[in-house]
PLY file of the C-alpha trace (Angstrom):
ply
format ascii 1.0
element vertex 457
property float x
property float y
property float z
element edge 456
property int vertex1
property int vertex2
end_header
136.65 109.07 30.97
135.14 112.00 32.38
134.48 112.01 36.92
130.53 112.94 36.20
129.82 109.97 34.38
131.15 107.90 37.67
129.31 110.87 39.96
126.06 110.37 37.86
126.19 106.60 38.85
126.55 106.63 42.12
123.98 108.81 42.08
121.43 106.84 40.61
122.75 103.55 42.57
122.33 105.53 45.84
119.10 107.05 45.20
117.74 103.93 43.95
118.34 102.03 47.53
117.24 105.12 49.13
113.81 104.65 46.77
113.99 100.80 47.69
113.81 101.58 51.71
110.94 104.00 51.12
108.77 101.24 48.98
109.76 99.62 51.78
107.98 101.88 54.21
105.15 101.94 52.14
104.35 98.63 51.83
104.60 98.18 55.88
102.01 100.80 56.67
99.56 98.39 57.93
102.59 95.98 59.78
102.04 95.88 63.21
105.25 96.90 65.20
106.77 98.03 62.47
109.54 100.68 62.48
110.51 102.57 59.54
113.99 103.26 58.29
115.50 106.74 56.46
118.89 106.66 54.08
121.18 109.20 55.21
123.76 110.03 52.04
127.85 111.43 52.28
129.95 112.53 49.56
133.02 110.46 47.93
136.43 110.72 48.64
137.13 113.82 46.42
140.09 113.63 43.91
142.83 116.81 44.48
144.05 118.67 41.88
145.77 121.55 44.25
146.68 121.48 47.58
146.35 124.37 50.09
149.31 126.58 50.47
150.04 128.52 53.51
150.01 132.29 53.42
153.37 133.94 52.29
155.34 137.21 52.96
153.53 138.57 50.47
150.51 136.50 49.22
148.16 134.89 51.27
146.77 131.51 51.31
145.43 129.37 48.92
142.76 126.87 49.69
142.98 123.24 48.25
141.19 122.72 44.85
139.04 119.22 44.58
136.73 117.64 42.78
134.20 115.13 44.33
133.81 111.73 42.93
130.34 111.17 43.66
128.15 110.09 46.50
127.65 107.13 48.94
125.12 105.93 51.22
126.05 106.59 54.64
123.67 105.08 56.84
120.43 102.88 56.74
118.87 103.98 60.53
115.72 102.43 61.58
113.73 105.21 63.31
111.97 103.56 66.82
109.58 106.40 67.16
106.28 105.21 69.14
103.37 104.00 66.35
99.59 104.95 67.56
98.30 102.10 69.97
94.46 100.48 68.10
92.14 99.22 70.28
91.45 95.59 69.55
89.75 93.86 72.73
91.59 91.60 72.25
93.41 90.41 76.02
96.36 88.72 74.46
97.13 91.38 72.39
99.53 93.80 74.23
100.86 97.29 72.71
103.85 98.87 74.41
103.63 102.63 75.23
107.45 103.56 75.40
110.51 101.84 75.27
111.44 98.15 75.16
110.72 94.90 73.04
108.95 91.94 74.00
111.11 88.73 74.07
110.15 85.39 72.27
112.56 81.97 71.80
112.21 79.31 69.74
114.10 77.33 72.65
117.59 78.20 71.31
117.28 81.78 70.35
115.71 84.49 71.94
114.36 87.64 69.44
112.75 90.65 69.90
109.68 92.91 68.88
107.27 95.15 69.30
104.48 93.43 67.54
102.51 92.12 70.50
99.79 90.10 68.54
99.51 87.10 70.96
97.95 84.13 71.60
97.09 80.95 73.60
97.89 77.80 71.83
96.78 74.43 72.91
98.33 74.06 75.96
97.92 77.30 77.36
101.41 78.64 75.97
101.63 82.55 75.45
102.50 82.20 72.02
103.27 84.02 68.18
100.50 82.55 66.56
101.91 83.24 62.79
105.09 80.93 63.44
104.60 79.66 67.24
107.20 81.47 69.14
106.61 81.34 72.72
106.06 84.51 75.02
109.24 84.95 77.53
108.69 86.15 81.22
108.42 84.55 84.31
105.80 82.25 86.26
104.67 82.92 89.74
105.80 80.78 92.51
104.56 80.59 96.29
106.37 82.71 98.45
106.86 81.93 102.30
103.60 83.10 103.12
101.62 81.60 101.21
101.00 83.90 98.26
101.80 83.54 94.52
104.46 85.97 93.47
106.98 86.65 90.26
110.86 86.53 90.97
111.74 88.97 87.62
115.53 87.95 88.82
115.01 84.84 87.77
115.86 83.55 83.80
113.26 84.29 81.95
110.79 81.06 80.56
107.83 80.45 78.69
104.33 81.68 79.93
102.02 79.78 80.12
98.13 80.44 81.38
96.27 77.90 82.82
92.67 77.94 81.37
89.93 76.25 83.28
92.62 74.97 86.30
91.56 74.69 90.17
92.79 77.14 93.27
92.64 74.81 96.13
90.61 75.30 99.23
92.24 77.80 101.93
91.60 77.72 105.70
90.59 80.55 106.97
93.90 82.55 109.49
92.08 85.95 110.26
89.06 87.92 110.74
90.22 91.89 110.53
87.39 94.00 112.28
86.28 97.59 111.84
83.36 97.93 113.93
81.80 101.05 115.76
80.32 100.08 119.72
77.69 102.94 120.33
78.95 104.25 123.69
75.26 105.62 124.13
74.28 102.28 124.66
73.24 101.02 128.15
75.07 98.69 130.87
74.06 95.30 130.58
74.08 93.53 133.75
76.52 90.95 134.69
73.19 87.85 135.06
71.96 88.94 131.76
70.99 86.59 129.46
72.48 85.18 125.89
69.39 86.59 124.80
69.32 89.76 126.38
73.20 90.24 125.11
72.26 90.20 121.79
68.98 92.10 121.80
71.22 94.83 123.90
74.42 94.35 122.19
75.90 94.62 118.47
76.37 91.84 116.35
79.11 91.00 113.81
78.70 88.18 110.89
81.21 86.97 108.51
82.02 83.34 106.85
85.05 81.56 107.52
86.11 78.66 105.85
87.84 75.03 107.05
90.64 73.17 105.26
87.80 71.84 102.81
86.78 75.19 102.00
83.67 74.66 103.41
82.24 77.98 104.83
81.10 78.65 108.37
78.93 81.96 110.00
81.82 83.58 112.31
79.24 85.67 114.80
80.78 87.76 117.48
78.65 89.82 119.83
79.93 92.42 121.74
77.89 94.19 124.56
78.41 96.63 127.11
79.64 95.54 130.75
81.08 99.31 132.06
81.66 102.45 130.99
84.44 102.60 128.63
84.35 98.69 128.68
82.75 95.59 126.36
82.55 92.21 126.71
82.50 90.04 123.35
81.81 85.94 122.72
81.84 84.63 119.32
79.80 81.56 118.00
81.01 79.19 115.07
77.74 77.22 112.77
78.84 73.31 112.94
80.96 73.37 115.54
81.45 70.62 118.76
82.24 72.02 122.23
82.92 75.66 122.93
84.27 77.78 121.37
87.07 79.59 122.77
88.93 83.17 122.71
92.28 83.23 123.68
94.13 86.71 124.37
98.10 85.97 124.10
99.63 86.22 127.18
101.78 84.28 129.81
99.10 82.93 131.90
97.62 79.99 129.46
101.14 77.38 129.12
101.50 75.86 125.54
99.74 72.94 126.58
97.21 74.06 129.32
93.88 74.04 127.16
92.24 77.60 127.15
88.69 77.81 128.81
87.75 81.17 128.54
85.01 82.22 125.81
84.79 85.84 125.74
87.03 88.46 125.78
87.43 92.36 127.31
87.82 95.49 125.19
88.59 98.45 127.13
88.58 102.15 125.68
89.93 104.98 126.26
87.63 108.44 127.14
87.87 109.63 123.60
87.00 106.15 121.66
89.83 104.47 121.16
90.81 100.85 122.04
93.45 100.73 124.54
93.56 97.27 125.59
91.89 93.43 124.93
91.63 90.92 127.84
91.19 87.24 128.75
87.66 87.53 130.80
89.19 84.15 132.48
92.88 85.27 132.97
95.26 87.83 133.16
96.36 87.89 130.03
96.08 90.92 128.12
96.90 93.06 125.49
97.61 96.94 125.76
100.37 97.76 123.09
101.01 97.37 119.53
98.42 94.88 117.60
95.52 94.00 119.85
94.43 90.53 118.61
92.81 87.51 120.20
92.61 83.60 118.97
89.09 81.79 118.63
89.30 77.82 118.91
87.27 75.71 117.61
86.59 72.14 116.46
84.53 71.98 113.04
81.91 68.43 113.73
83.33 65.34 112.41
87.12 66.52 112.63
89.09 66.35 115.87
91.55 68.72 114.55
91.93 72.07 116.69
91.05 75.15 114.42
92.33 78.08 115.18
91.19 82.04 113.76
93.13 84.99 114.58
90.85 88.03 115.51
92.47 91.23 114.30
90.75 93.69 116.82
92.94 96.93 116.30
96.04 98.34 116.94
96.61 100.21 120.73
95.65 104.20 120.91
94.78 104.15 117.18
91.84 105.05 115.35
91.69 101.92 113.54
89.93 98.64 114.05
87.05 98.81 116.96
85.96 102.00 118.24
83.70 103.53 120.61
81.92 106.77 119.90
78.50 108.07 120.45
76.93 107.10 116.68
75.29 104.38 115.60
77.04 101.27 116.12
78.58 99.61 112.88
79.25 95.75 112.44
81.48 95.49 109.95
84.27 92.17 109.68
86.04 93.93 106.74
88.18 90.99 105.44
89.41 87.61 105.93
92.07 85.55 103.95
90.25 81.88 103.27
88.06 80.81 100.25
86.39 77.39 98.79
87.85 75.67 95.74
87.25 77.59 92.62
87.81 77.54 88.85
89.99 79.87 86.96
87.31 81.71 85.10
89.11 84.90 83.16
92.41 87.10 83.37
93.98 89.94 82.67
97.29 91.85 82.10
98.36 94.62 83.77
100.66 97.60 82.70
103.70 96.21 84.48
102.82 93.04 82.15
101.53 90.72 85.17
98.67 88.30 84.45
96.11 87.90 86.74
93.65 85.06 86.97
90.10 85.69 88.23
88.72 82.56 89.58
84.77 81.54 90.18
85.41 81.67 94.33
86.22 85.96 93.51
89.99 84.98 94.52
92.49 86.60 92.26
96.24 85.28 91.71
99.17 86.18 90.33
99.81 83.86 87.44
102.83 85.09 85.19
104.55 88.29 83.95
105.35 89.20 80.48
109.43 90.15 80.40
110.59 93.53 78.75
113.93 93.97 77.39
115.42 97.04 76.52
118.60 98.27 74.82
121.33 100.95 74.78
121.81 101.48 71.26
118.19 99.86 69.78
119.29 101.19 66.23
121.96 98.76 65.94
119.54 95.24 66.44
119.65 93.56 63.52
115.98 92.83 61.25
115.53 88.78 60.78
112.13 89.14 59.57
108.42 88.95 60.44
108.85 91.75 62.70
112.17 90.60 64.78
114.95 92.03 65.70
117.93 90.37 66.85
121.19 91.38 69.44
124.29 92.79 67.50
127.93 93.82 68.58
126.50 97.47 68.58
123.32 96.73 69.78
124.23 96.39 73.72
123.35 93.69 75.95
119.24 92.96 76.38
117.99 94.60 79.89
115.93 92.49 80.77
113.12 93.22 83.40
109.36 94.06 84.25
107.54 96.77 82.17
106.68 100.28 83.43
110.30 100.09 85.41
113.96 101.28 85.04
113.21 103.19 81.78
110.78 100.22 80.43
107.82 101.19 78.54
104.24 100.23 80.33
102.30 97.09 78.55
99.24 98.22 77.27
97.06 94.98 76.83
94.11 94.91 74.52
95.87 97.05 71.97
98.21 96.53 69.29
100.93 99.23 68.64
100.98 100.36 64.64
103.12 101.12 62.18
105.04 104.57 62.71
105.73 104.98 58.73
104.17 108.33 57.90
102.73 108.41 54.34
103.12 112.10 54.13
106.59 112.33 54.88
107.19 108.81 52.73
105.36 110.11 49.63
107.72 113.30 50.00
110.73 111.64 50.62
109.68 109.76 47.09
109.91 112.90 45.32
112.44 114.25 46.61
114.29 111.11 45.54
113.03 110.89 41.80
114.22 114.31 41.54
117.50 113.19 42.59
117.55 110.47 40.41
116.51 112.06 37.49
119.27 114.82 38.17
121.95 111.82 38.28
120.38 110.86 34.84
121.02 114.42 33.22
124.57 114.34 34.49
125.11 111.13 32.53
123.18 112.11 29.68
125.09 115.61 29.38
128.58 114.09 29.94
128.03 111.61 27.44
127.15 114.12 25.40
130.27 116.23 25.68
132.47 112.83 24.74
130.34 112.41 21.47
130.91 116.32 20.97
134.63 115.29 22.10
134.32 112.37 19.34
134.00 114.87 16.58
137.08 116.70 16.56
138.60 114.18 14.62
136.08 114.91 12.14
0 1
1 2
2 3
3 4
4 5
5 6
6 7
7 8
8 9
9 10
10 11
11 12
12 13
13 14
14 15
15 16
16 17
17 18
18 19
19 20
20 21
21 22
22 23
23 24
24 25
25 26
26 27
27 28
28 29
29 30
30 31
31 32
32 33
33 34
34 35
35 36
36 37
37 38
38 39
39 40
40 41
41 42
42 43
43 44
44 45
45 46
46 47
47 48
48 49
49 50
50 51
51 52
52 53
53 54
54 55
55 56
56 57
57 58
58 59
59 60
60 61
61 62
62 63
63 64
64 65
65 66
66 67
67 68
68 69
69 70
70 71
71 72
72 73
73 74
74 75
75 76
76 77
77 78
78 79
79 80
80 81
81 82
82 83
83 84
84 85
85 86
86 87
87 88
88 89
89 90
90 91
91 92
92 93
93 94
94 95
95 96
96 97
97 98
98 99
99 100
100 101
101 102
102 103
103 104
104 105
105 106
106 107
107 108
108 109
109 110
110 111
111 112
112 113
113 114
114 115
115 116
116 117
117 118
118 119
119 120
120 121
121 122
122 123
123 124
124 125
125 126
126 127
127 128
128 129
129 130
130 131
131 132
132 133
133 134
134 135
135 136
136 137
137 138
138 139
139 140
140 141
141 142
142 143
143 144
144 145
145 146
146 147
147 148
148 149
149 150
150 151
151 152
152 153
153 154
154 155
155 156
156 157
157 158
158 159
159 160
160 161
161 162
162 163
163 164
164 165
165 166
166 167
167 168
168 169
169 170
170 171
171 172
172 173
173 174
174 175
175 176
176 177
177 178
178 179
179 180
180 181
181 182
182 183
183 184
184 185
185 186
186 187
187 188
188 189
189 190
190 191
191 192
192 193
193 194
194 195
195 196
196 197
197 198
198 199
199 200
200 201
201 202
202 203
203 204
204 205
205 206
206 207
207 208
208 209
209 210
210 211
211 212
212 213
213 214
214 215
215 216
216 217
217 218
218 219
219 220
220 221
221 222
222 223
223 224
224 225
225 226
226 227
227 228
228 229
229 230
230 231
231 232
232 233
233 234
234 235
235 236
236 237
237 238
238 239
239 240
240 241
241 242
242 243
243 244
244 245
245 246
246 247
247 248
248 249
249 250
250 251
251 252
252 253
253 254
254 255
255 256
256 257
257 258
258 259
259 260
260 261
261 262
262 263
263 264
264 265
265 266
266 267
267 268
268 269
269 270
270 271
271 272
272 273
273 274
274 275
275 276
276 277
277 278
278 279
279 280
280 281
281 282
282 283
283 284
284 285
285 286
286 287
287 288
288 289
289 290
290 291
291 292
292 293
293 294
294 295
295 296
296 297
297 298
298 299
299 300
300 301
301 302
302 303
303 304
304 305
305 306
306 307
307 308
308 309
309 310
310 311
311 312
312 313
313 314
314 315
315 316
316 317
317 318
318 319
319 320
320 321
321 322
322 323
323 324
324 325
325 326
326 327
327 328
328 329
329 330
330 331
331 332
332 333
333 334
334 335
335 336
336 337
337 338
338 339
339 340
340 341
341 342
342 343
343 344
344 345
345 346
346 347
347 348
348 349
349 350
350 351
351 352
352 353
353 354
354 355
355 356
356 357
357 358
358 359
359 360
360 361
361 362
362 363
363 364
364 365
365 366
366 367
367 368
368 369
369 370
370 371
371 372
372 373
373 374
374 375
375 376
376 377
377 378
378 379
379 380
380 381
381 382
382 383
383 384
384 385
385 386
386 387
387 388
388 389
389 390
390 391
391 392
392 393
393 394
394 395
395 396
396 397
397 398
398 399
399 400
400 401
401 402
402 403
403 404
404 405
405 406
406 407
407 408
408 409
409 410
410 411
411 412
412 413
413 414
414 415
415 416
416 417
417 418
418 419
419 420
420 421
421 422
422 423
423 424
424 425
425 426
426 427
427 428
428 429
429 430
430 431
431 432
432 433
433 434
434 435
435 436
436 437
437 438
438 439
439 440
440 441
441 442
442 443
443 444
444 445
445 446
446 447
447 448
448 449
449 450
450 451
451 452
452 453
453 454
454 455
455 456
């Protein structure tokens, strides 16, 4: 039997899977996440009539004679080009702008894709909504002080968003301050008035809050007792007794109760704070972080509160200042808030949720994992858009997005299908005309055996 016949049928069998991959292609144009695959194609072992001889005394070489037995498919490769990101508005929906998969278990398997059409399901779980696979990453946890963070060195677990859930009430620790004390303004004597102090002096507001969440006006009033020097008291709404400002220092023991309600702020010629002062006591501050603690009691509680006033830092332009403008009250921030309801959230490019809560606090709620791979070509398909580990695949890195080579998460978008329908459509020529040729080649050879046939004739 004649070698073309056999050539002419691989050739159609290989050119028919290559024609299956591209339908293939085709029909996923639309399939979010989707990557498309090529057919690469080799020869056959080739059949020797000759082998090469080496060159002689007198003749040179000749070079082996063979004849090919066909073709073979060599490889299948699935090409993970980046696909165009689409807009959806959409928050669960997250798109991936480089490399990396997103990582979903069924509880005893974890896959992987780039098809990032999410959603919440009943109980808040980040979720596949087509077959309910849930969303792997990592929940925030309170740190040491205080704050929610992510541990992404941690196993990776389900996600889970807490619609509609409470942030507790939190007590108020500090009061930063970045005020300006007109240095134009006049001496006010020491028998002055409350009154006179604050028509004279410059007045700073800002709420605080208790352990309830409850808010209180903070008011601190500075005014000037020297050149170069101010004197400040502060005043708490529903509060019992006095309130008190304590500078740290050795003076006041741990339990001698502090006295003194107003404090010292010295500056230096050019404007800057040098130094913060018990007006009752010696202690005082002149290096590093110049702070001072307000006591209070809040009516009804006999608890002790206690507010750190963050004043400035020694010799630095930061904080309070003296200069001759117009004098500035401003109590920049302060760390406590009332209960409040989680309202909204969003998602980051590093994949971290946020939740936006009705008091204006914002906290870290989860982050979306990231996995990538040395050899991505080698994960196995399982269907509807997954890709599993193999032996050639490499071991899943697994970590936070837009880090160590990870691709950024891009929420609110949906990454498309990276099948090109020009190159597809050529590719399916290209291939027909392949398989046609493999047709003539069995056509003609059969042809030659009928013409072979007829000798006998």
């Amino acid at each position: 039997m004649m070698r073309s016949l056999f050539a002419g049928v691989s050739g159609l069998k290989n050119h028919q899977t290559r024609m299956d991959v591209i339908g293939n292609n085709i029909s996923n144009v639309n399939t979010y996440g989707f990557k498309a695959s090529r057919v690469t194609f080799q020869d056959m072992l080739s059949q020797t009539i000759s082998g090469a001889a080496r060159p002689q005394e007198n003749v040179g070489g000749v070079n082996p004679r063979q004849v090919g037995l066909g073709m073979t498919i060599a490889s299948i490769d699935r090409l993970f080009t980046q696909g165009s990101l689409q807009t959806t508005g959409n928050q669960t929906d997250l798109a991936i702008s480089g490399d990396g998969f997103f990582m979903v278990s069924d509880g005893d398997r974890t896959l992987y894709t780039r098809a990032g059409n999410f959603a919440l399901d009943r109980d808040g779980v980040l979720v596949n909504p087509a077959n309910g696979l849930k969303v792997q990453g990592w929940m925030a946890t309170r740190n040491e002080n205080g704050e929610m963070a992510v541990n992404t060195s941690g196993t990776p677990e389900d996600i889970v968003v807490p619609i509609y859930s409470k942030v507790e009430a939190r007590e108020t620790s500090f009061v930063r301050y970045q005020s300006n004390l007109d240095a134009r303004m006049p001496v006010v004597p020491p028998n002055a008035t409350a009154r006179m102090r604050a028509s004279a002096g410059v007045t700073t507001n800002i709420d605080v809050y208790d352990n309830q969440g409850d808010p209180h006006r903070l008011t601190l009033t500075f005014w000037k007792t020297s050149p170069n020097q101010w004197t400040a008291s502060a005043a708490i709404t529903n509060t019992e007794g006095a309130v008190t400002i304590d500078v740290p220092g050795g003076a006041n023991q741990p339990n001698q109760a502090n006295t003194s309600t107003r404090i010292n702020l010295r500056f230096s010629p050019e404007g800057r704070l040098i130094s913060v002062a018990d007006d009752a006591s010696p202690d005082e501050l002149n290096q590093g972080n110049l702070i001072a603690n307000m006591n209070f009691r809040i009516a009804g509680d006999p608890n002790v509160r206690s507010v750190r006033l963050e004043l400035g830092k020694a010799g630095i332009l930061e904080g309070v200042t003296q200069f001759s403008s117009q004098s500035t009250t401003r109590a920049v921030e302060q760390d406590g808030y009332g209960m409040g309801y989680m309202e909204s959230y969003n998602i980051d490019d590093s994949g971290v949720i946020t939740g936006v809560y009705s008091n204006g606090v914002r906290q870290t709620l989860a982050q979306v994992g990231m996995a990538v791979f040395t050899n991505p070509m080698g994960l196995t398909a399982s269907g509807e858009n997954f890709f599993e580990s193999s032996n050639n695949s490499g071991e899943a890195n697994i970590g936070s997005a837009n880090s160590a080579g990870r691709g950024k998460v891009v929420a609110g978008t949906l990454e498309m299908s990276n099948v090109d329908l020009s190159d597809q459509f050529t590719d399916m020529i290209i291939t027909q005309r392949g398989f046609q040729a493999n047709s003539r080649t069995i056509t003609t050879s059969d042809q030659m055996l009928q013409e072979l046939i007829n000798l006998k004739r």
